[in-house]
DSSP file (Angstrom, degrees, kcal/mol; ACC not computed):
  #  RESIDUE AA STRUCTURE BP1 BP2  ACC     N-H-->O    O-->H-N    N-H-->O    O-->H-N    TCO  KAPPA ALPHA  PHI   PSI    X-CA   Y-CA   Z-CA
    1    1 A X              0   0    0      0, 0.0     2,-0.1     0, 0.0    57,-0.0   0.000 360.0 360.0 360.0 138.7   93.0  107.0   88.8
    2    2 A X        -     0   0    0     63,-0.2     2,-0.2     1,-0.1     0, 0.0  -0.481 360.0-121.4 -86.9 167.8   88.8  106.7   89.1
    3    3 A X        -     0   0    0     -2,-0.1     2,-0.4     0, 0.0    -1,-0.1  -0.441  35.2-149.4-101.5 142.8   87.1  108.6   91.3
    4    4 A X        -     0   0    0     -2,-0.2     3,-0.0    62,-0.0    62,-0.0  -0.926  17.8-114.1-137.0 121.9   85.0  105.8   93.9
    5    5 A X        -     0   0    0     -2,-0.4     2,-0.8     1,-0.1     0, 0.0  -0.189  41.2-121.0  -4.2 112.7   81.4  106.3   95.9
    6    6 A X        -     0   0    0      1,-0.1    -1,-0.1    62,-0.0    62,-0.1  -0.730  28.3-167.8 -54.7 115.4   82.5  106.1   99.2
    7    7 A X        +     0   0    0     -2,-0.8     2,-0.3     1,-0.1    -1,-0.1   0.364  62.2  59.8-108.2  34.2   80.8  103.4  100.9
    8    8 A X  S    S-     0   0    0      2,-0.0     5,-0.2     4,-0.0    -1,-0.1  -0.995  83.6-108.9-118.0 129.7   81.5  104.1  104.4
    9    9 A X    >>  -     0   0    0     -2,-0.3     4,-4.2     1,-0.1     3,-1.4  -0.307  38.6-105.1 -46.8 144.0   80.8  107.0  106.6
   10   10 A X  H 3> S+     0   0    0      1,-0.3     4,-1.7     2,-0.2    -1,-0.1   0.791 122.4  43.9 -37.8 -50.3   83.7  109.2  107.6
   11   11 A X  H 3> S+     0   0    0      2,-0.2     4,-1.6     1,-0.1     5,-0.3   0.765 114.2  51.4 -71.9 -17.6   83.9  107.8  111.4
   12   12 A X  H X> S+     0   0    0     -3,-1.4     4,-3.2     2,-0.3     3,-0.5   0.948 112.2  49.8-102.7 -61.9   83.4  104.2  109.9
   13   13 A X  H 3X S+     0   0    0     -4,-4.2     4,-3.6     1,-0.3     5,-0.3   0.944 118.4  37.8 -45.5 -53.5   86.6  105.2  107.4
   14   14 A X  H 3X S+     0   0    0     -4,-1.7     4,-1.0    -5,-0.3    -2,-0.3   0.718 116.0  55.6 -81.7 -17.2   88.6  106.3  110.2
   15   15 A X  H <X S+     0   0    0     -4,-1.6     4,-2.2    -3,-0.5     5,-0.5   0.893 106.7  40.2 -36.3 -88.4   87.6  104.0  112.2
   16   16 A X  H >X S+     0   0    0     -4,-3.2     4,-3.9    -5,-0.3     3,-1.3   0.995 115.8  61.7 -44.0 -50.5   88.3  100.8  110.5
   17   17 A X  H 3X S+     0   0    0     -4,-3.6     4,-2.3    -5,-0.4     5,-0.2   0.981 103.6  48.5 -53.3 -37.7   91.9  102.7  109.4
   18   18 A X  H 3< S+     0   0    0     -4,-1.0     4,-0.5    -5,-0.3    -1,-0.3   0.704 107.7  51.5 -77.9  -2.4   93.0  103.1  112.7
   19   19 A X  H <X S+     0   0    0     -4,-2.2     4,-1.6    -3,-1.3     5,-0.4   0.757 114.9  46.6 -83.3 -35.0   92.3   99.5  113.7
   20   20 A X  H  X S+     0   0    0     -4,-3.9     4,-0.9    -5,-0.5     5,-0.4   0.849 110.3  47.5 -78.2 -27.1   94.2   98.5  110.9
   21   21 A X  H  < S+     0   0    0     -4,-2.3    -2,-0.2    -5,-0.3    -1,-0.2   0.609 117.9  49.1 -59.7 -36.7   97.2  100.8  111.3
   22   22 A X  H  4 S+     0   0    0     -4,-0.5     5,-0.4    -5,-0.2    -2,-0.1   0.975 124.2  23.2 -59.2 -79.8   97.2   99.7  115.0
   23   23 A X  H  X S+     0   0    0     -4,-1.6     4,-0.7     3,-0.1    -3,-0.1   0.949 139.0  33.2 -53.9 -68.3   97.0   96.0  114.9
   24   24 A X  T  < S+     0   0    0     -4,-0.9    -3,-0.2    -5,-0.4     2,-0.2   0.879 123.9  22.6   3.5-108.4   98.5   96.2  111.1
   25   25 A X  T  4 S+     0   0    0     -5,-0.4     2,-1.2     1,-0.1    -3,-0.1   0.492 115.2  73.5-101.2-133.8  101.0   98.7  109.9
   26   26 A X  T  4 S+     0   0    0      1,-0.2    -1,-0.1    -2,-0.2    -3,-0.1  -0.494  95.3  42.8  58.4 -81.5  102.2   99.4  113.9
   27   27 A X  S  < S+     0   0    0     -2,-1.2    -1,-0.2    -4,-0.7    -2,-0.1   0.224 116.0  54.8 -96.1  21.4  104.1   96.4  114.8
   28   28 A X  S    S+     0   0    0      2,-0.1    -1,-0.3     0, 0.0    -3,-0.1   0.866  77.0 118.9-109.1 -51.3  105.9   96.7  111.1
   29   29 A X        -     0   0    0      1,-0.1     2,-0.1     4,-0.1    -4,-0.0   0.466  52.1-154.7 -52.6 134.1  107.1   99.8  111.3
   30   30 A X        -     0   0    0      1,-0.1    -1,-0.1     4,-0.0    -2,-0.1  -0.273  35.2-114.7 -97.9-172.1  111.1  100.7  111.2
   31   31 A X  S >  S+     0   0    0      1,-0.2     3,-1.0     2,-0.1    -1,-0.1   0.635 122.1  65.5-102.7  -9.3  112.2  104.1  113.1
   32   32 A X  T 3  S+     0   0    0      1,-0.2     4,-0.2     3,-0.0    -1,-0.2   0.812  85.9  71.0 -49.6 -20.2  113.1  105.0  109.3
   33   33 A X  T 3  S+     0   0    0      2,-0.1    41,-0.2     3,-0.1    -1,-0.2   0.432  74.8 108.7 -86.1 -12.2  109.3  104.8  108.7
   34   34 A X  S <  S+     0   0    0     -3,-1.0     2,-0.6     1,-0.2     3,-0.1  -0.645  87.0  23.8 -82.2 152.1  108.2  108.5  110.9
   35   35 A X  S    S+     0   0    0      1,-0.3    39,-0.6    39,-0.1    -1,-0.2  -0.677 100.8 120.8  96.0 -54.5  107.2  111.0  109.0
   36   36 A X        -     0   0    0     -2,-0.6    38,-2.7    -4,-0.2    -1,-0.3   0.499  66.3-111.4   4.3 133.2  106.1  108.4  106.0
   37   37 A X  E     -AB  50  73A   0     13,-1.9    13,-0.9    36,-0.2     2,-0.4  -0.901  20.9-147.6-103.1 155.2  102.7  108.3  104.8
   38   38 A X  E     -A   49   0A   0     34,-3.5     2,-0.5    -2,-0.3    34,-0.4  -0.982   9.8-169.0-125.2  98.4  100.6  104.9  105.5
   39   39 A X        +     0   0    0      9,-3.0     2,-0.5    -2,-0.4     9,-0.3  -0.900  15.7 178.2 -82.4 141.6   98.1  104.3  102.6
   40   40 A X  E     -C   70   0B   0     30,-2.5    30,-1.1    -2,-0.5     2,-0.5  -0.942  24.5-153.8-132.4 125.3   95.4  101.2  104.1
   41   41 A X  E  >  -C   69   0B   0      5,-4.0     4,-1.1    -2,-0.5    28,-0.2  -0.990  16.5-159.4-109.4 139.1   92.3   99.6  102.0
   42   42 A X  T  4 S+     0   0    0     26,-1.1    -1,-0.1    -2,-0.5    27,-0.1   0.547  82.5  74.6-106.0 -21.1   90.5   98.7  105.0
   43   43 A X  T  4 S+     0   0    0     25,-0.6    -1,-0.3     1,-0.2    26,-0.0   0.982 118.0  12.8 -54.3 -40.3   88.6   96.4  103.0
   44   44 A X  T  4 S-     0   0    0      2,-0.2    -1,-0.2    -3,-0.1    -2,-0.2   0.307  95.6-120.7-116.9   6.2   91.7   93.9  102.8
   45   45 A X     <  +     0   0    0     -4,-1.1    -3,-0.1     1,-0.2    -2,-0.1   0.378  64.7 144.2  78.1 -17.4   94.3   95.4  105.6
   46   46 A X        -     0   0    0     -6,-0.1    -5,-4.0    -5,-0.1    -1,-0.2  -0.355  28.7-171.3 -77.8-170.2   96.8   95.8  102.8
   47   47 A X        -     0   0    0     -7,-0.2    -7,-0.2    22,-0.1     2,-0.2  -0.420  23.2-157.0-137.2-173.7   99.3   99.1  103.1
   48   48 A X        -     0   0    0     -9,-0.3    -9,-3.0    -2,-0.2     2,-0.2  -0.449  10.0-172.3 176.8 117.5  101.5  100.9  101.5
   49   49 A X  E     +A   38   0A   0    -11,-0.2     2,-0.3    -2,-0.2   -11,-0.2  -0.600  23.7 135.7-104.4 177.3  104.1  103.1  103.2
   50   50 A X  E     -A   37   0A   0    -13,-0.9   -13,-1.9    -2,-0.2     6,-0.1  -0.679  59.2-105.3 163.5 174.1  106.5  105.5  101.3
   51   51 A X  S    S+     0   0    0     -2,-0.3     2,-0.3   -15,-0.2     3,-0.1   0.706 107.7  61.2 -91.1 -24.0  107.7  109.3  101.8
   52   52 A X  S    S-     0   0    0      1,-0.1     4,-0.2   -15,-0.1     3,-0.1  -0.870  74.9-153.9 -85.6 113.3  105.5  110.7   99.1
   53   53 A X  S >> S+     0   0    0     -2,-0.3     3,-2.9     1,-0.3     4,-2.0   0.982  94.9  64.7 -67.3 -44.3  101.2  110.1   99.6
   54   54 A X  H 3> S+     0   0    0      1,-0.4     4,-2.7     2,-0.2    -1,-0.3   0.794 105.4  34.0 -50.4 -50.2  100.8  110.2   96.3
   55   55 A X  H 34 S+     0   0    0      2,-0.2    -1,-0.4     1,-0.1    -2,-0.2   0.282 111.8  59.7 -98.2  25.1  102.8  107.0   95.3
   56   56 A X  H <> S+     0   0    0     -3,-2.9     4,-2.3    -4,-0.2     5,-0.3   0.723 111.4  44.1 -97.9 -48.7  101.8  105.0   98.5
   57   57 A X  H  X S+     0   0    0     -4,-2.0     4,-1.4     2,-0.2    -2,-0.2   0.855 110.3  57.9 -62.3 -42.7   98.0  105.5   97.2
   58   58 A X  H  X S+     0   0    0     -4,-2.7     4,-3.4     1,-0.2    -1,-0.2   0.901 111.2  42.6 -71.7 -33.6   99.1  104.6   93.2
   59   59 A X  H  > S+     0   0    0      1,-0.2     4,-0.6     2,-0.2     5,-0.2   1.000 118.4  38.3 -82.7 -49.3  100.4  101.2   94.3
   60   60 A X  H  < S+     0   0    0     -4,-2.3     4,-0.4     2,-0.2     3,-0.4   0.880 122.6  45.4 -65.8 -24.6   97.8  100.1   96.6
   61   61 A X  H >< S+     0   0    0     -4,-1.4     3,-1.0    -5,-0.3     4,-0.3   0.956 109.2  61.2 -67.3 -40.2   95.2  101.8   94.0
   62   62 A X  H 3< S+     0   0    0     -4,-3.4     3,-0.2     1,-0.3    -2,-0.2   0.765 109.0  40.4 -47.7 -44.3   97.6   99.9   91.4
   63   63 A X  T 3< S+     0   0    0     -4,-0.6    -1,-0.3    -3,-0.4    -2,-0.2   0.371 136.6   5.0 -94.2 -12.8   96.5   96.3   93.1
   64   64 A X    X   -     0   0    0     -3,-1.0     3,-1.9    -4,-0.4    -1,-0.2  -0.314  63.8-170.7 179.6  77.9   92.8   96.8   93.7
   65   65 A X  T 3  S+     0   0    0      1,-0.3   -63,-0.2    -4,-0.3    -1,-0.1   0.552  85.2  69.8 -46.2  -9.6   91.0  100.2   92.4
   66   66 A X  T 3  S+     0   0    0     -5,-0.1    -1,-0.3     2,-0.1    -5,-0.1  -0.085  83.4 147.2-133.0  18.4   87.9   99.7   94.0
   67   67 A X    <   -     0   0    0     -3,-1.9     2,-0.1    -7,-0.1   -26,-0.1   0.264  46.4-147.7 -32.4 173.5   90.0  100.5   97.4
   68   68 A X        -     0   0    0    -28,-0.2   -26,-1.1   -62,-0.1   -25,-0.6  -0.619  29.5-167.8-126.7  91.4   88.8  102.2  100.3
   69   69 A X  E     -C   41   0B   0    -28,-0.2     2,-0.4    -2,-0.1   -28,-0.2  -0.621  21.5-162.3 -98.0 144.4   91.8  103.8  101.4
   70   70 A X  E     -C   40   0B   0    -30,-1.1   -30,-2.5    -2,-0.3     2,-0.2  -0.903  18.7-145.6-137.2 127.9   92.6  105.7  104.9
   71   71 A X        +     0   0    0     -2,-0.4     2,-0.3   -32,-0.2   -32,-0.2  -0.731  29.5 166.9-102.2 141.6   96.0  108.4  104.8
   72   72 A X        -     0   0    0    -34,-0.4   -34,-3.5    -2,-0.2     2,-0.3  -0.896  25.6-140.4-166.8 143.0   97.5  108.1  108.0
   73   73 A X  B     -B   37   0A   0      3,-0.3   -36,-0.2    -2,-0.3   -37,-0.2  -0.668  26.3-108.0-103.4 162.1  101.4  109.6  108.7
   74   74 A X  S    S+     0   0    0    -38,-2.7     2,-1.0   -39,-0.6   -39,-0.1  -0.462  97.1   2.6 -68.3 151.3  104.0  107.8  111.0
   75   75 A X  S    S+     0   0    0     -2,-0.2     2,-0.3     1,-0.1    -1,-0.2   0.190 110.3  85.1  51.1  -0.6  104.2  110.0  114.1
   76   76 A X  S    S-     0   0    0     -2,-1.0    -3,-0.3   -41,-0.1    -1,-0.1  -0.875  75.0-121.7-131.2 173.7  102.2  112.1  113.8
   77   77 A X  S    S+     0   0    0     -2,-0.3     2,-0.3    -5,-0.1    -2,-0.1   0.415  91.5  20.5-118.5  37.4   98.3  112.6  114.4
   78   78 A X  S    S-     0   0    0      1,-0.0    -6,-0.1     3,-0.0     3,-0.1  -0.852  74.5-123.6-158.4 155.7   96.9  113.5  111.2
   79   79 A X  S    S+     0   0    0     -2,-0.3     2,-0.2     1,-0.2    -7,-0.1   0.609  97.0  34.0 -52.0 -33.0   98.2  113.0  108.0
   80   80 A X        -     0   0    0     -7,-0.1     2,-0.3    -3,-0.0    -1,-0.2  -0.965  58.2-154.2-134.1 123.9   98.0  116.8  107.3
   81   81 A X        -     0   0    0     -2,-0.2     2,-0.5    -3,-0.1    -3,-0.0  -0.784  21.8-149.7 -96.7 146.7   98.3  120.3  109.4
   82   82 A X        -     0   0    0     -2,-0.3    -2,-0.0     1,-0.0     0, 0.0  -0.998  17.4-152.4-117.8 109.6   96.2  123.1  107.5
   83   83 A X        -     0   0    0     -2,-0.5     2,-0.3     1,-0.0     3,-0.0   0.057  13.3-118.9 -17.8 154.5   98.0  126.5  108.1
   84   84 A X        -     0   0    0      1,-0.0     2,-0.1     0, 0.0    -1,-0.0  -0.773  44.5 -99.0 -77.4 163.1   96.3  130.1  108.2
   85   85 A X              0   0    0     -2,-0.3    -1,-0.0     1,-0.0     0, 0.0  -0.345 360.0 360.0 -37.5 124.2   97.8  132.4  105.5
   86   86 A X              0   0    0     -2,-0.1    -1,-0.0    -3,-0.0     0, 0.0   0.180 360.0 360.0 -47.3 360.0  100.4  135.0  106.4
């Protein structure tokens, strides 16, 4: 998978994902769908949901490399919790 230049700022990215995840991926969503990861190219609104991020990102990368993609979980409000160590 290539590596891409971002060409949005970080609030701009997360912006624009969550507008699309609102309006969007929202009002499709089954209650099978929590916990699921949401890959979005905000550039075109499409999605890809599945239980693994890794293969939600290879099929939307799979349709359009040059993505801008925004990770966004069902139900929860970040995609990822970061731990401390034990």
């Amino acid at each position: 998978m290539p590596a891409t230049e971002p060409r949005r700022s970080p609030e701009e990215l997360a912006r624009l994902g969550s507008e699309v995840f609102d309006h969007r991926v929202r009002p499709a969503l089954r209650p099978e769908d929590d916990g699921k990861f949401v890959a979005i190219d905000i550039g075109t609104g499409d999605y890809e949901i599945d239980d693994d991020d890794y293969a939600a990102v290879s099929r939307l990368r799979s349709r359009n490399t040059e993505a801008e993609i925004w990770l966004e979980r069902v139900g929860q409000p970040a995609a990822y919790r970061m731990r401390r160590g034990r």
